[in-house]
KERO-32776 format. One record per residue (C-alpha): x, y, z; residue in one letter. Coordinates in nm, 3 decimals. Layout:
<dogus>
+---------+---------+---------+--------+
!       X !       Y !       Z ! residu !
+---------+---------+---------+--------+
!       X !       Y !       Z !      A !
...
+---------+---------+---------+--------+
</dogus>
This chain:
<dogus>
+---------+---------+---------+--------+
!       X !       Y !       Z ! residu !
+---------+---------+---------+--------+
!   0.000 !   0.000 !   0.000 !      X !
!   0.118 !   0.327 !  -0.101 !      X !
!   0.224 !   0.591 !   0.173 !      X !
!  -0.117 !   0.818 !   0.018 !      X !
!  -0.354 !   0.493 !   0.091 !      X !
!  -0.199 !   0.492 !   0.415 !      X !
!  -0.294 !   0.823 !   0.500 !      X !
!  -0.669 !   0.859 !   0.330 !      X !
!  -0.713 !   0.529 !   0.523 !      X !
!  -1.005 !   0.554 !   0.759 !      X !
!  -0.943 !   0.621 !   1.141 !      X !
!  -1.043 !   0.335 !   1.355 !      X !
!  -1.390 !   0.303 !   1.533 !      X !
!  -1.498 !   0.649 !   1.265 !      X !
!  -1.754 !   0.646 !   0.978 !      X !
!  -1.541 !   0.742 !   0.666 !      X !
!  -1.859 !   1.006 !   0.619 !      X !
!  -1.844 !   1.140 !   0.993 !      X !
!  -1.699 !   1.515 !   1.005 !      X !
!  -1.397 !   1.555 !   1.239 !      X !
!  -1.411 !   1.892 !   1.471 !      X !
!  -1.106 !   2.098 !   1.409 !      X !
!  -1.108 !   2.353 !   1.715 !      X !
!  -0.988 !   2.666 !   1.571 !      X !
!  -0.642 !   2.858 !   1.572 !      X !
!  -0.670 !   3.180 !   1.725 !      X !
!  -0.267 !   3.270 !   1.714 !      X !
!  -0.356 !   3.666 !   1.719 !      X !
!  -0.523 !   3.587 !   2.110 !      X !
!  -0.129 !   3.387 !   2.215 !      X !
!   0.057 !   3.735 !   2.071 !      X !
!  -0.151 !   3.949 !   2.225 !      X !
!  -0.106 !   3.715 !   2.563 !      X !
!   0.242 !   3.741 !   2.528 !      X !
!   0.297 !   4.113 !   2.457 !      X !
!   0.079 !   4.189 !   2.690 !      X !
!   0.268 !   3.953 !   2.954 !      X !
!   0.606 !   4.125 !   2.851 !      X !
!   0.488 !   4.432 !   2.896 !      X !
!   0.316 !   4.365 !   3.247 !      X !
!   0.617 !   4.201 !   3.355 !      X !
!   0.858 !   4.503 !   3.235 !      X !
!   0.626 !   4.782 !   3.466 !      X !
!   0.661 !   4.550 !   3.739 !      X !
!   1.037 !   4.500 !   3.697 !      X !
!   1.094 !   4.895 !   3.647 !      X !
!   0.847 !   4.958 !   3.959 !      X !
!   1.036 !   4.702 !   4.175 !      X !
!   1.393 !   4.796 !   4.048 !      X !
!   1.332 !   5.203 !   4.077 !      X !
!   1.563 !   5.365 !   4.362 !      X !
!   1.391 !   5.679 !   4.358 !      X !
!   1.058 !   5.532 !   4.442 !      X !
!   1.204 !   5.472 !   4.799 !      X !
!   1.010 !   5.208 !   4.879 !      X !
!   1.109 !   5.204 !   5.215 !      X !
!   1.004 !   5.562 !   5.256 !      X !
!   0.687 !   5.461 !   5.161 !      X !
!   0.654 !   5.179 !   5.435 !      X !
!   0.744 !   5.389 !   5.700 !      X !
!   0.404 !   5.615 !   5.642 !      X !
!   0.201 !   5.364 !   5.558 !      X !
!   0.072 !   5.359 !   5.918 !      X !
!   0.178 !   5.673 !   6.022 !      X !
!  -0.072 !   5.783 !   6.231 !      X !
!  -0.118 !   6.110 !   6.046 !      X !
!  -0.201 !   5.876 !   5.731 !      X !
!  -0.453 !   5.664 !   5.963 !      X !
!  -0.628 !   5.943 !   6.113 !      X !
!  -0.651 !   6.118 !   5.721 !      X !
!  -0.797 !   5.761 !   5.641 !      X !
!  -1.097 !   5.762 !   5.942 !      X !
!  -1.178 !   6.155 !   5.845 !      X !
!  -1.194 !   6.000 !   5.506 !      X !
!  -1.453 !   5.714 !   5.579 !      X !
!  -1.646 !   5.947 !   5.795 !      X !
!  -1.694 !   6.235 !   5.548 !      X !
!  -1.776 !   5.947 !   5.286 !      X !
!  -2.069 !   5.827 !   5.535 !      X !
!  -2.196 !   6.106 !   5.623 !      X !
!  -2.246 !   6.251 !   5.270 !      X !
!  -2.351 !   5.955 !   5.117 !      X !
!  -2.583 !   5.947 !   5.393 !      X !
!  -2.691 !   6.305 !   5.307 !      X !
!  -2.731 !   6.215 !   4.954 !      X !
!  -2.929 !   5.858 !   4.998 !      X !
!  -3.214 !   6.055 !   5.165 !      X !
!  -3.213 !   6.390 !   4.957 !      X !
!  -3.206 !   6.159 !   4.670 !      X !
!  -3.547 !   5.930 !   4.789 !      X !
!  -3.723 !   6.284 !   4.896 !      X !
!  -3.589 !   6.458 !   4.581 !      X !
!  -3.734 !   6.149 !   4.349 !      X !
!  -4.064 !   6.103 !   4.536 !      X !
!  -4.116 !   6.490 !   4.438 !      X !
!  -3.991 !   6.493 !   4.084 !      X !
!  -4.272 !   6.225 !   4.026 !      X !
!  -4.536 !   6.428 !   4.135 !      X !
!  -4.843 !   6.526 !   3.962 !      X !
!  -4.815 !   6.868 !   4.119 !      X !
!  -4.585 !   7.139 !   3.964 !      X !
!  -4.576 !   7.325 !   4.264 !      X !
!  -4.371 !   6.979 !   4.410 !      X !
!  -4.177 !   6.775 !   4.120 !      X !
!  -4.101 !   7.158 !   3.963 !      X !
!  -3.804 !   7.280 !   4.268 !      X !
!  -3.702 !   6.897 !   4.269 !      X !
!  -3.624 !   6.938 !   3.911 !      X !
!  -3.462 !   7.268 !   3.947 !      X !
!  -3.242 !   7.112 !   4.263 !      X !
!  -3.120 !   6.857 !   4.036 !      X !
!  -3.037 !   7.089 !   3.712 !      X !
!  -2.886 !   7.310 !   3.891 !      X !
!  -2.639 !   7.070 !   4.127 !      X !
!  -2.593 !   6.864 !   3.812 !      X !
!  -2.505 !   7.150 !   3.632 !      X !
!  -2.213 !   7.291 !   3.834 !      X !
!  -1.885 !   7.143 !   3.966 !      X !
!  -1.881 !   7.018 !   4.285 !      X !
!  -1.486 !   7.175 !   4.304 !      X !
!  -1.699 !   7.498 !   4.296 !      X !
!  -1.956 !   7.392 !   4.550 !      X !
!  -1.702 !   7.311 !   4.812 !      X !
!  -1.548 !   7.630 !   4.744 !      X !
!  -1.882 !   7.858 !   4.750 !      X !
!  -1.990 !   7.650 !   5.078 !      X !
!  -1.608 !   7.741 !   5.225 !      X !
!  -1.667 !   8.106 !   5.151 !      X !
!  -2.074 !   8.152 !   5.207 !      X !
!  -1.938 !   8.382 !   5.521 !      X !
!  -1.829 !   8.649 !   5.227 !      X !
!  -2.174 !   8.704 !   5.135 !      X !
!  -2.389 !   8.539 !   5.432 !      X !
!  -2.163 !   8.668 !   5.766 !      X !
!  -2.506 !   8.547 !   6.024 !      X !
!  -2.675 !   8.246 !   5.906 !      X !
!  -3.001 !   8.153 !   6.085 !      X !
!  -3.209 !   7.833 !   6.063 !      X !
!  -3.633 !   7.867 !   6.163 !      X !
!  -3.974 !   8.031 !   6.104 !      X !
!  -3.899 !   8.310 !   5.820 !      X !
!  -4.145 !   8.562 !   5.845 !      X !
!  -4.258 !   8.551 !   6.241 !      X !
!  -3.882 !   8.593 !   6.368 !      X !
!  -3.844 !   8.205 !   6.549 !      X !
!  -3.507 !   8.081 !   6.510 !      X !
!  -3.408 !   7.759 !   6.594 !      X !
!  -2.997 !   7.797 !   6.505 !      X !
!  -2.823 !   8.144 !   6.444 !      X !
!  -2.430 !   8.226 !   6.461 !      X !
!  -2.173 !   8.369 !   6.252 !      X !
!  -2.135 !   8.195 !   5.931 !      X !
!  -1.753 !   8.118 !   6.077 !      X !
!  -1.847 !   7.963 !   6.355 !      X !
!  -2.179 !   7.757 !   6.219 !      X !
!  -2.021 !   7.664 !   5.889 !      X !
!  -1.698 !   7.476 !   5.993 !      X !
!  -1.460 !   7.341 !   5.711 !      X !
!  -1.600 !   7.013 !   5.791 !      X !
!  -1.951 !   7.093 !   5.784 !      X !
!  -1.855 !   7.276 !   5.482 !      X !
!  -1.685 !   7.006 !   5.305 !      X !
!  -2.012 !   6.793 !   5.415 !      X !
!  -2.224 !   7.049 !   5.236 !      X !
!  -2.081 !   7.000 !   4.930 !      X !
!  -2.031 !   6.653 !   4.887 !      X !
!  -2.408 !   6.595 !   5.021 !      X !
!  -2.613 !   6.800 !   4.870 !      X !
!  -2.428 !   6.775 !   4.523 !      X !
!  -2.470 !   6.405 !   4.549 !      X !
!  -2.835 !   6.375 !   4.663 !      X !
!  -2.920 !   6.548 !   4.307 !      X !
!  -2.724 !   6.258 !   4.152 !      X !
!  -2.892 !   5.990 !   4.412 !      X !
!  -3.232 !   6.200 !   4.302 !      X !
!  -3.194 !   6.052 !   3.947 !      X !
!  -3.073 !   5.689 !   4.075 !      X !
!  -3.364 !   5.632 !   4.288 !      X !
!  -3.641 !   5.788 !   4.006 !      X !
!  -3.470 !   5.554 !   3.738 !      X !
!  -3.594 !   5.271 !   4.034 !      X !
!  -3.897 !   5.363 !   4.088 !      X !
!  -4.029 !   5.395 !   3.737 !      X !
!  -3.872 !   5.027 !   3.650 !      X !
!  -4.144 !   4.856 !   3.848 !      X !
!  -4.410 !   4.794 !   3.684 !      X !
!  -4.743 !   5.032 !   3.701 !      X !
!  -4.948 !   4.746 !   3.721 !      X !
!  -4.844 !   4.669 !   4.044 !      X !
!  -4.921 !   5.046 !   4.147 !      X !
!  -5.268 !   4.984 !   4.026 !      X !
!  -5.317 !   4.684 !   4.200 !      X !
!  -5.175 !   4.853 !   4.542 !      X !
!  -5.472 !   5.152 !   4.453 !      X !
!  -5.776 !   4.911 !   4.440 !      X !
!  -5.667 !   4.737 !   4.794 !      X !
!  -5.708 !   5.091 !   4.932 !      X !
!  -5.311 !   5.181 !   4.951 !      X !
!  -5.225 !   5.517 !   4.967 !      X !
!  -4.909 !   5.643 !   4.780 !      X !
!  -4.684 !   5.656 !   5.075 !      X !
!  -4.796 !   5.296 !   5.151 !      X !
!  -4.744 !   5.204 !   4.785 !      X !
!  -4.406 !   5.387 !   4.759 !      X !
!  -4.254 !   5.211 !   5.112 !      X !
!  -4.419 !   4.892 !   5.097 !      X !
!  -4.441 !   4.836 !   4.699 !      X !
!  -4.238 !   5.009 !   4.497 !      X !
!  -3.916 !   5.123 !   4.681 !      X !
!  -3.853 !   4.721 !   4.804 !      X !
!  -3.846 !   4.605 !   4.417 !      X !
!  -3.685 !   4.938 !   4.332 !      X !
!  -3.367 !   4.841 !   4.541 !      X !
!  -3.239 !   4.554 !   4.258 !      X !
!  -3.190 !   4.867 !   4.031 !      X !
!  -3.103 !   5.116 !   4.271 !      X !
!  -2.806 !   4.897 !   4.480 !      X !
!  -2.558 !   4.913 !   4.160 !      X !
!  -2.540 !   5.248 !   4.090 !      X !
!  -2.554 !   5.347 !   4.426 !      X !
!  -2.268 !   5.118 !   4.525 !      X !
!  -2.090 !   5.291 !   4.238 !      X !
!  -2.169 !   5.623 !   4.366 !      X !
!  -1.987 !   5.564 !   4.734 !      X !
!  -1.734 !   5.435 !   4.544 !      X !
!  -1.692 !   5.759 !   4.367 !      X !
!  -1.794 !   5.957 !   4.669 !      X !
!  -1.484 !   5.789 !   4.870 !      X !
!  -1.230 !   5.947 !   4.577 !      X !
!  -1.415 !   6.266 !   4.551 !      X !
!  -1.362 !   6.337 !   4.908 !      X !
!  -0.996 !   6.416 !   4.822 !      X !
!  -1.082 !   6.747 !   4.675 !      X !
!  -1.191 !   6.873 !   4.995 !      X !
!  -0.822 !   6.913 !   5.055 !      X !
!  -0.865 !   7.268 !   4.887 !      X !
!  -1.072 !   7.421 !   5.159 !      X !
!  -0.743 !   7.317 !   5.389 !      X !
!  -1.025 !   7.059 !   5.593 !      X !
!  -0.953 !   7.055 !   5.957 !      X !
!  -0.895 !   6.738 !   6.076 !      X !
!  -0.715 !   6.668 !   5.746 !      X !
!  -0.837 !   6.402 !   5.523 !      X !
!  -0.642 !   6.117 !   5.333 !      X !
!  -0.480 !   6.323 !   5.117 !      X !
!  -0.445 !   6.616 !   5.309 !      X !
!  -0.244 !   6.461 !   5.540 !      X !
!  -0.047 !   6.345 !   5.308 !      X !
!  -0.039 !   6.648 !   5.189 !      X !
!   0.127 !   6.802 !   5.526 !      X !
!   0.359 !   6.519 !   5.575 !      X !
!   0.551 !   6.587 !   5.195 !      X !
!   0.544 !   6.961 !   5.255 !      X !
!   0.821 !   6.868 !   5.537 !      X !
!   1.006 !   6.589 !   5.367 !      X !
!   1.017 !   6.690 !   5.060 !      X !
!   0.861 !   6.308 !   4.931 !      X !
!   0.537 !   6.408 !   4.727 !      X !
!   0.546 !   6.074 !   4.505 !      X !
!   0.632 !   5.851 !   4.800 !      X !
!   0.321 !   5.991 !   4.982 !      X !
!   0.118 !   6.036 !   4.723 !      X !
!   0.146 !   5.662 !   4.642 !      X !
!   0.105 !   5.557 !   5.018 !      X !
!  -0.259 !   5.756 !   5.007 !      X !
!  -0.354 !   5.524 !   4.671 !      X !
!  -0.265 !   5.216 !   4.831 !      X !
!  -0.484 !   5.316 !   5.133 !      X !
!  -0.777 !   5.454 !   4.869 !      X !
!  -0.719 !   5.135 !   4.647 !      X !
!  -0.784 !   4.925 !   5.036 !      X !
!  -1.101 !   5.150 !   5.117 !      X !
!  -1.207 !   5.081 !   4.778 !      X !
!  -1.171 !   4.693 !   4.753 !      X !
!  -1.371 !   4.668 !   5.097 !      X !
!  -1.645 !   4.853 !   4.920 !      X !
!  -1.627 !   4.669 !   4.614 !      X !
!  -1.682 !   4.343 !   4.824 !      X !
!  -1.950 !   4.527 !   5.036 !      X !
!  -2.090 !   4.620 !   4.700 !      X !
!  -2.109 !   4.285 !   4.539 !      X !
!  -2.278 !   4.065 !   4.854 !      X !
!  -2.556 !   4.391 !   4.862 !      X !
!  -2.614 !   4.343 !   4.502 !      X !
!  -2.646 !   3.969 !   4.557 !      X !
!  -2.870 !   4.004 !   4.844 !      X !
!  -3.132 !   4.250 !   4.678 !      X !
!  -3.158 !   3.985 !   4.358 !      X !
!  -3.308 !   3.734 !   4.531 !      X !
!  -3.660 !   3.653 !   4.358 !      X !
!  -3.473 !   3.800 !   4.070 !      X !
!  -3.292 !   3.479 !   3.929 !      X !
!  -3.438 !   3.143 !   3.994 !      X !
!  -3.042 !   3.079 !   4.152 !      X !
!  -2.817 !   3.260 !   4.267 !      X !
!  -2.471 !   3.293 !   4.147 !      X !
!  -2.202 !   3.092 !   4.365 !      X !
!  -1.998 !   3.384 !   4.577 !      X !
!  -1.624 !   3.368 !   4.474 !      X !
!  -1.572 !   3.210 !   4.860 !      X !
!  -1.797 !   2.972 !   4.761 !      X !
!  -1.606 !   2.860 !   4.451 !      X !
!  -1.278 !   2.863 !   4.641 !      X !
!  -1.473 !   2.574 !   4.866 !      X !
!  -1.638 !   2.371 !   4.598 !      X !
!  -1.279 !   2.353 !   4.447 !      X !
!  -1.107 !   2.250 !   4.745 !      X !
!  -1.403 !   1.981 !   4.801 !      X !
!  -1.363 !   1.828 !   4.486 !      X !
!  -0.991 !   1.845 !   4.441 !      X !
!  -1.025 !   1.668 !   4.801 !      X !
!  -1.291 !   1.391 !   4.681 !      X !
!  -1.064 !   1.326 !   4.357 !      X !
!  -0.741 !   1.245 !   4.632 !      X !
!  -0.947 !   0.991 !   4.817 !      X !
!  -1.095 !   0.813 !   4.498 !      X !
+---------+---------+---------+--------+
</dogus>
């Protein structure tokens, strides 16, 4: 037999009509894998390898206590403002779907306008209101009650200040993210609600805001995210105690080490940020319940069905 018959011969146990898979090439996806390898391994060796990073600079104000207490001013003002924002935002969205003008109309205004301007320029404006408000009074206009009065100074700390900015800017953004909930569920079930005898707070606290929360959770999650990184600009209104990067901020101004501190406040923001990230995802997990007919197996949860069956594959 010739070395061609050999080769057109059948395979065994396979119909000479029976089509063989081929998987196919993909040699662009292995270059790309490689390049980008090379590459990745190159930053690392040039990160690693850099004197002038000073990487043991950087370790000794890691947890300096100046950097920790920046860190806890941090988390607080992130909080607190987010706090601000969640319930501006629900009050805020309740009103822009009004049927009255006289309601949804300064909810929309509230949101245009802190949409429309930087939130830089908020913190600054709150920081200076003594220049064109020196007494500021809370109560009763018109019939002379007041409940809070001062000097603007003494009232609007930086802090508070920094607080009014970051909370009231976000509750027009939290305004949007809890209106885009609302109107996902479905007006049938508002209907149905009506002819049991609900009235619209009911309907809104025990109908529509619980279903709501499967759309609202992601962005929102996003949004403290965001708010935790934003809080570093209130290091222009020189906030008292010093955030993150404010006190980072002081400690280079004296060493004369602006890279090595600036990277020692990214690890602690990239931390900060992981922890919400995780926060984030088990949230998100919880609220789609009833959502899915199963959930999705957490990433501990993969870790242990791995072990398990690497485990049950030993003893076989």
């Amino acid at each position: 037999m010739s070395a061609a018959g050999a080769t057109d011969a059948p395979e065994p146990n396979r119909r000479p009509d029976e089509i063989r898979a081929v998987p196919v090439r993909h040699p662009g996806r292995w270059v790309a894998t490689a390049l980008i390898l090379l590459f990745g391994a190159s930053l690392v060796r040039s990160i690693a390898t850099n004197k002038q990073l000073e990487w043991h600079i950087i370790g000794q104000f890691l947890f300096d206590h100046r950097v920790l207490e920046g860190a806890v001013v941090t988390l607080e003002l992130t909080a607190i403002a987010m706090a601000m924002g969640v319930v501006l935002g629900v009050v805020l969205a309740v009103m822009r779907l009004s049927p009255n003008p006289l309601v949804s109309g300064p909810s929309w205004l509230y949101i245009w306008f802190f949409r429309a301007t930087p939130v830089l320029v908020q913190l600054l404006f709150w920081y200076n209101i003594a220049a064109i408000y020196p007494r500021i009074s809370l109560g009763i206009p018109f019939v002379g009650v007041e409940f809070v009065h001062g000097s603007a100074n003494t009232v609007i700390t930086t802090f508070v200040a920094a607080l009014l900015g970051l909370g009231l800017n976000e509750g027009a953004y939290m305004a949007e993210i809890v209106r885009a909930g609302i109107i996902s569920v479905g007006e049938g079930q508002t209907d149905a609600a009506q002819s049991l005898g609900m009235s619209r707070l009911q309907i809104m606290r025990r109908i529509v805001l619980p279903q709501a929360m499967r759309v609202i959770i992601p962005p929102t999650g996003n949004e403290t995210i965001s708010m935790l990184k934003t809080s570093s600009l209130v290091s222009v209104i020189a906030l008292s105690p010093p955030e993150l990067l404010l006190a980072t901020e002081n400690i280079y101004a004296v060493n004369f080490r602006p890279i090595q501190l600036l990277i020692v406040a990214s690890i602690w923001y990239a931390v900060m940020t992981s922890v919400l990230y995780v926060g984030q995802y088990y949230l998100e997990r919880h609220y789609a319940r009833g959502a899915t007919r199963e959930l999705a197996l957490t990433p501990l949860q993969r870790v242990r069905m791995g072990l398990f069956s690497f485990r049950r594959r030993e003893w076989s």
